[in-house]
Structure formats: C-alpha cells, structure tokens
VOPAGU-2260 file (C-alpha; in pm, 1 decimal, decimal comma):
REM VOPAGU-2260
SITE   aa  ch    i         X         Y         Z
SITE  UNK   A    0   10325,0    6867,7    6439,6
SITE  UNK   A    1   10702,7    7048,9    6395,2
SITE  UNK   A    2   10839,4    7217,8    6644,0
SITE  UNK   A    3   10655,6    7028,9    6941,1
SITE  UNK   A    4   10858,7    6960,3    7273,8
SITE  UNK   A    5   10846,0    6810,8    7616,1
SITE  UNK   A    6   10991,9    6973,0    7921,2
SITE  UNK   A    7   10969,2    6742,9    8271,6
SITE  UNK   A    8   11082,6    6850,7    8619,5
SITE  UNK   A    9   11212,5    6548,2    8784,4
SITE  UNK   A   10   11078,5    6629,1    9151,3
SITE  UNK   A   11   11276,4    6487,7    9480,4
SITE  UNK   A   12   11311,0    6591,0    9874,1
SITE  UNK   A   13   11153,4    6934,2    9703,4
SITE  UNK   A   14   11444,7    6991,3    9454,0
SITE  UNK   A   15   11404,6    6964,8    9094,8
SITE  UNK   A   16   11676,0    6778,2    8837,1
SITE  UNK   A   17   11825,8    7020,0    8610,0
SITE  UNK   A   18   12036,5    7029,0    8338,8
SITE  UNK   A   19   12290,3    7265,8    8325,5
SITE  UNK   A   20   12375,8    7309,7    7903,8
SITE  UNK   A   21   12750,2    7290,0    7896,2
SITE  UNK   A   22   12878,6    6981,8    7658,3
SITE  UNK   A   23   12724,1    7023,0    7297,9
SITE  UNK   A   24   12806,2    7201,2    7049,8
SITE  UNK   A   25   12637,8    7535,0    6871,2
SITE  UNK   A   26   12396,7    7511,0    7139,1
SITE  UNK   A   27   12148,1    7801,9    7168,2
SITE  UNK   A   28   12086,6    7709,5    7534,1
SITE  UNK   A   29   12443,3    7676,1    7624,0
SITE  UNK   A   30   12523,6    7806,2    7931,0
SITE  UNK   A   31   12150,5    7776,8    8091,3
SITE  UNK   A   32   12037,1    7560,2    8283,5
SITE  UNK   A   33   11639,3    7366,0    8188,2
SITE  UNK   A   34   11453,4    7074,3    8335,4
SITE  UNK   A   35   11520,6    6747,8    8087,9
SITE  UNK   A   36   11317,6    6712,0    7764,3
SITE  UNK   A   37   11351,7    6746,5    7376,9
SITE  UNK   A   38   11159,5    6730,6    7068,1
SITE  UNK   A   39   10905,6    6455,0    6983,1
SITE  UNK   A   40   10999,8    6189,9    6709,9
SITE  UNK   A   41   10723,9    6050,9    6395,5
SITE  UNK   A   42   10426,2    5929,9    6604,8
SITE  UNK   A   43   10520,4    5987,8    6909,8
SITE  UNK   A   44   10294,4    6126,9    7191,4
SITE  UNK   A   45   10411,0    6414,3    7403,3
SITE  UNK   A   46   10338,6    6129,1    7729,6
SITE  UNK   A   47   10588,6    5893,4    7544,3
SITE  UNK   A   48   10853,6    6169,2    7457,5
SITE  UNK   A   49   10867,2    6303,4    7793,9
SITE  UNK   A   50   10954,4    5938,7    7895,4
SITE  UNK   A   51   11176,8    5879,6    7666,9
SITE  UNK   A   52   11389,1    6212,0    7691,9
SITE  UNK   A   53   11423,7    6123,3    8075,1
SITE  UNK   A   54   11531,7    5822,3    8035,5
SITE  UNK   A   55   11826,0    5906,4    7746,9
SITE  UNK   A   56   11916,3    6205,8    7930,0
SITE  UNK   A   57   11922,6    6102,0    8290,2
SITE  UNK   A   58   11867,2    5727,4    8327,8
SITE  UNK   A   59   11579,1    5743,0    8483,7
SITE  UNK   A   60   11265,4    5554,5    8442,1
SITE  UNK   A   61   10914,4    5782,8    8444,3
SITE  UNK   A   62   10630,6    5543,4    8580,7
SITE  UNK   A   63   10395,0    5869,8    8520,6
SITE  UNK   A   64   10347,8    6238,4    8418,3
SITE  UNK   A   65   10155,9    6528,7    8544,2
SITE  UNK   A   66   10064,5    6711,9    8246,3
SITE  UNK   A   67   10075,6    7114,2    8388,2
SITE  UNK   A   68   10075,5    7341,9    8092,0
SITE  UNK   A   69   10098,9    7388,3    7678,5
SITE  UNK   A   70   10332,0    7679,5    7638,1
SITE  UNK   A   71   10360,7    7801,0    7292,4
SITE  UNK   A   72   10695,0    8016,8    7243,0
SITE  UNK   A   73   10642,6    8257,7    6911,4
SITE  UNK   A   74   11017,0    8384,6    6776,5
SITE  UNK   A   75   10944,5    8616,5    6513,4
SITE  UNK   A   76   10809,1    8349,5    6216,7
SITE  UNK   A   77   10866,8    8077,6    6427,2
SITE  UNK   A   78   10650,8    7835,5    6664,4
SITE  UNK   A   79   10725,5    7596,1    6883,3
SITE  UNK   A   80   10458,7    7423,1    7124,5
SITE  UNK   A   81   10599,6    7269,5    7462,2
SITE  UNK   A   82   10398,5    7048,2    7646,6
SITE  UNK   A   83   10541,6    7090,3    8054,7
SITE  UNK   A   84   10538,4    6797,0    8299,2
SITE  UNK   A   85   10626,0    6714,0    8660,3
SITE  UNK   A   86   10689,1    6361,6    8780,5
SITE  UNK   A   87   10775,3    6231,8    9116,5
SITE  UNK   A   88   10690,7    5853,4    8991,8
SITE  UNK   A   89   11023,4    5749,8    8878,3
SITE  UNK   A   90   11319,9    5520,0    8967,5
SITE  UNK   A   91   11657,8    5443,3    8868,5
SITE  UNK   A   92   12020,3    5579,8    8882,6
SITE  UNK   A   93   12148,0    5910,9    8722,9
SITE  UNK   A   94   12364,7    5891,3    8451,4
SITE  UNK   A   95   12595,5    6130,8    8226,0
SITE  UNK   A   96   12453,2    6347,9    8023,8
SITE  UNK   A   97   12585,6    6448,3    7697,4
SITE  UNK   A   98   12433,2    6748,7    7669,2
SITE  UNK   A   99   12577,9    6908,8    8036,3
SITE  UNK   A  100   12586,1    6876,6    8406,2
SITE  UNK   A  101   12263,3    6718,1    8603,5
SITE  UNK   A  102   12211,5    6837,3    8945,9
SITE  UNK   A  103   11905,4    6867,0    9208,2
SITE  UNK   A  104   11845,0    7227,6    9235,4
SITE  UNK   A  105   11574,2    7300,5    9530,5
SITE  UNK   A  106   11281,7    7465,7    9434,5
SITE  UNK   A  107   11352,9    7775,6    9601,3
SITE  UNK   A  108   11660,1    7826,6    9399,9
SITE  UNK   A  109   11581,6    7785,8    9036,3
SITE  UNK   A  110   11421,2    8080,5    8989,7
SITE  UNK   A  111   11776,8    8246,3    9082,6
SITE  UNK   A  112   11991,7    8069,0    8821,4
SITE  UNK   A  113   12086,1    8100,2    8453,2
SITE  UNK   A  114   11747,3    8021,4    8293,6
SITE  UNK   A  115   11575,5    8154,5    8003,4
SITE  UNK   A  116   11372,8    8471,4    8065,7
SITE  UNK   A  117   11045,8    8346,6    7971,1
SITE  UNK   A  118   11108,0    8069,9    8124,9
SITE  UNK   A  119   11117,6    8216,7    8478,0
SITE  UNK   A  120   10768,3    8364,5    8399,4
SITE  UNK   A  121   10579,9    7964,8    8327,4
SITE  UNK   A  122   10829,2    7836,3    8640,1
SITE  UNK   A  123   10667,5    8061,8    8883,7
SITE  UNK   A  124   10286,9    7975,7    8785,2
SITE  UNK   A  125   10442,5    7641,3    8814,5
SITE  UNK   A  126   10605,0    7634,3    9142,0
SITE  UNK   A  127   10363,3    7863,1    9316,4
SITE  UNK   A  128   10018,3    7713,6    9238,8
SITE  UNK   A  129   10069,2    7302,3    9245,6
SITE  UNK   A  130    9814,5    7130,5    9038,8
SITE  UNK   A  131    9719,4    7404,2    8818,6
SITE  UNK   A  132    9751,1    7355,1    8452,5
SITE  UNK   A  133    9824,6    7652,0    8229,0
SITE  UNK   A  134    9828,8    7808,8    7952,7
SITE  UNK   A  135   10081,9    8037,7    7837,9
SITE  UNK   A  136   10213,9    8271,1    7504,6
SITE  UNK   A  137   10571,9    8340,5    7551,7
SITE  UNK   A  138   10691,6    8630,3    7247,3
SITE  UNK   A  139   11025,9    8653,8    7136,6
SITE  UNK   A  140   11192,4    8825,0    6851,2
SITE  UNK   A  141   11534,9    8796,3    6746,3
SITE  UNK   A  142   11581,7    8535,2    7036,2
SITE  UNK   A  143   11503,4    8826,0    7271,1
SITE  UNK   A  144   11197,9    8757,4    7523,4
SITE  UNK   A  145   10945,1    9043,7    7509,3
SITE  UNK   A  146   10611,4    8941,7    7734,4
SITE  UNK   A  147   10448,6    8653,6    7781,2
SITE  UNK   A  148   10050,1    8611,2    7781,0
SITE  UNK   A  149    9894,1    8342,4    8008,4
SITE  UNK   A  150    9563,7    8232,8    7754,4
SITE  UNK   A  151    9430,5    7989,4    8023,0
C-alpha cells in the first residue's frame, strides 16, 4: 500500500520518547515534536517497520508491539494510513538522531507541546483509555486539520 506509516511511543517510568523535528531539511514536521516511526519499505509489515524505525532512529531494540489504532489522515486528494503502537518491551542505548532531538517527555506533558493538531485528538484516546484500540479519520485540507472522526 503507498502512503502507509508506523508511529510507536517508546514507554518508560510513565514518559514517552519523543522526537523533537529539528535537523532535516524541507521538513513538513519541522519544528514538532512525534513519537518515532516512518513509512514502510516493499514487503514490509507494519510489526517489522515499527521495529525497524526504532531501532534507526533511536537505537533501541523493540522485543514487541501493542498494536492501538489505524488512523487514516485524508489531506485534500491525499491518504495516508498510520498504524499506532506502544512498546515498553525494549532495550538498548539511545542514540543521535538525524532527524532532531530525542527526549522522555512524561505523559502528562505531551499533550502541551508542539504537536500536530490532529494528533492531540488520537493521543488523548490513547493516553486516557490504555488497551483500547481505535479507530480514527483525521481531515485535513491544505495541511490545515479540520475534525477528526473516530470510525471504531
């Protein structure tokens, strides 16, 4: 499928790792800060690129996933499906990132910094029912977010 991501929230002493975009270039998200993840290669699974995009990003090595919602973020003509993840199976030491600034944020707190609107909306299902998988429309247009539309 195009346009299919991963985001994982690294979860620790009830902070989450986040990435705070501030290193590449003609970055859309620069400036904001998201949990780690990126966009699935040929034949991948969305399992194996959430493990993958952990480990290139921060170091660290995902023993497993807790799959929590399909998000599906609609931007005029285009579509992009995210499949969202927690983990607190993991080991290793943090690296650099390349693509910004990793810090532990706690949980209380992220709603507070510079995330993307929508994003707020699937991070508070998230952090305020544990367990729950989701489903969730998020409606853009002109990068602007409009509403979003939990389907399940």
């Amino acid at each position: 499928m195009k346009n299919e991501t991963t985001l994982v929230y690294i979860e620790k002493n009830d902070s989450f790792l986040m990435l705070h975009r501030t290193k590449k270039e003609n970055d859309m998200s620069n400036g904001k800060w998201l949990a780690i993840g990126g966009h699935l290669e040929e034949g991948e699974t969305p399992q194996e690129c959430a493990i993958r995009e952990v480990f290139e990003e921060t170091g660290l090595i995902v023993h497993s996933l807790e799959y929590r919602a399909k998000l599906w973020f609609i931007n005029d003509d285009y579509r992009e499906l995210m499949h969202l993840f927690i983990t607190k199976d993991f080991d290793g030491e943090l690296i650099e990132c390349n693509e910004g600034d990793l810090e532990w944020i706690k949980k209380e707190d992220i709603l507070s910094l510079n995330i993307w609107e929508g994003d707020k909306d699937f991070t508070e299902i998230m952090l305020n029912n544990p367990g729950l998988y989701f489903e969730m429309d998020l409606f853009y247009s002109n990068d602007k977010f409009i509403k979003s539309v939990r389907t399940k």
